[in-house]
C-alpha positions as CSV (number, residue, x, y, z in Angstrom):
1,X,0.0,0.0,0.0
2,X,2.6,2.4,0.9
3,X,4.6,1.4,-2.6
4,X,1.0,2.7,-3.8
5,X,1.2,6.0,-2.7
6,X,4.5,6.7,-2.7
7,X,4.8,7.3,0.7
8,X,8.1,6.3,2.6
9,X,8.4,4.5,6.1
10,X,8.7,7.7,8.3
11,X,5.7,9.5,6.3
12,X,3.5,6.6,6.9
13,X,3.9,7.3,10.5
14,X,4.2,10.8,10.2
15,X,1.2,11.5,8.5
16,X,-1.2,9.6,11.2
17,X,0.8,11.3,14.1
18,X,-0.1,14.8,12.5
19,X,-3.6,14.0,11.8
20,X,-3.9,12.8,15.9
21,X,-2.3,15.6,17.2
22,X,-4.4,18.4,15.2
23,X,-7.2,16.6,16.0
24,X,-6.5,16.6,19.3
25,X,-5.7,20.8,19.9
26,X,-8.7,21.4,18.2
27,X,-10.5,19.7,20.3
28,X,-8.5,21.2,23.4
29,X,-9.1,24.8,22.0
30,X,-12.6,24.6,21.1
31,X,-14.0,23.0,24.2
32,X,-12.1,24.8,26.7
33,X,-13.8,26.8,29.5
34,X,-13.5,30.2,28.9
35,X,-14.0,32.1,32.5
36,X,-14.8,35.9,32.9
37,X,-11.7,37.7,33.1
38,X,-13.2,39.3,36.4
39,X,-13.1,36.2,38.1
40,X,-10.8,36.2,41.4
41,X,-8.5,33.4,41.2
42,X,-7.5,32.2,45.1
43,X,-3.8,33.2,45.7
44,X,-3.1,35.0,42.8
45,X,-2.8,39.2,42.4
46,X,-5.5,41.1,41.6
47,X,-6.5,41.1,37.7
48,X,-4.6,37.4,37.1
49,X,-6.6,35.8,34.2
50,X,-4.5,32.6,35.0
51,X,-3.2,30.3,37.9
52,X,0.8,30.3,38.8
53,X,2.7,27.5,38.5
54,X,3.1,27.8,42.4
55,X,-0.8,27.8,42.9
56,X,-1.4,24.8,40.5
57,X,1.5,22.9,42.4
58,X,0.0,23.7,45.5
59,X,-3.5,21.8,44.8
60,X,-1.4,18.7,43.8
61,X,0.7,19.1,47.0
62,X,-1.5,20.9,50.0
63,X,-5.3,20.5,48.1
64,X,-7.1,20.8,51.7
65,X,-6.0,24.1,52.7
66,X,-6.3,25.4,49.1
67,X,-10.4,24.2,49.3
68,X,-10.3,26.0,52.5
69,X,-8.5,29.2,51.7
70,X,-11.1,29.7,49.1
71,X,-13.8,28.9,50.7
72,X,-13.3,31.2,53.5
73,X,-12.5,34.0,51.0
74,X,-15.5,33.3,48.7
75,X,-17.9,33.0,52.1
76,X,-16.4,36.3,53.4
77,X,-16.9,38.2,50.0
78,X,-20.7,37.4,49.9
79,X,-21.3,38.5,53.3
80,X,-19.0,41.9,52.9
């Protein structure tokens, strides 16, 4: 088959590879969540439109107090 096309060894794996991956950041851009940029994001400075690296590492690492950092800050907000 691949004599067929004409295609060698590396573009017959290549090619499928390619096809996978575009696939695949499509899909990751297109469904993404897209939060309002006003949103307050727990540890972070005022106006962040993203999480730090330390913040992300700190929900893998320390997830309990995280929960409970924003929770008190999202309960005390409401009532303020």
């Amino acid at each position: 088959m691949d004599r067929i096309l004409g295609l060698g060894t590396f573009q017959t794996i290549a090619l499928p590879l390619l096809i996978v991956f575009t696939v695949w950041a499509a899909t990751l851009y297109f469904t993404r969540i897209r939060y309002p940029s006003n949103l307050p994001r727990i540890r972070e400075k005022e106006g962040a439109t993203r999480f730090s690296l330390k913040t992300r590492l700190a929900y893998y690492k320390d997830c309990q107090n995280l929960f409970n950092e924003a929770y008190e800050k999202v309960s005390l907000s409401i009532y303020l």
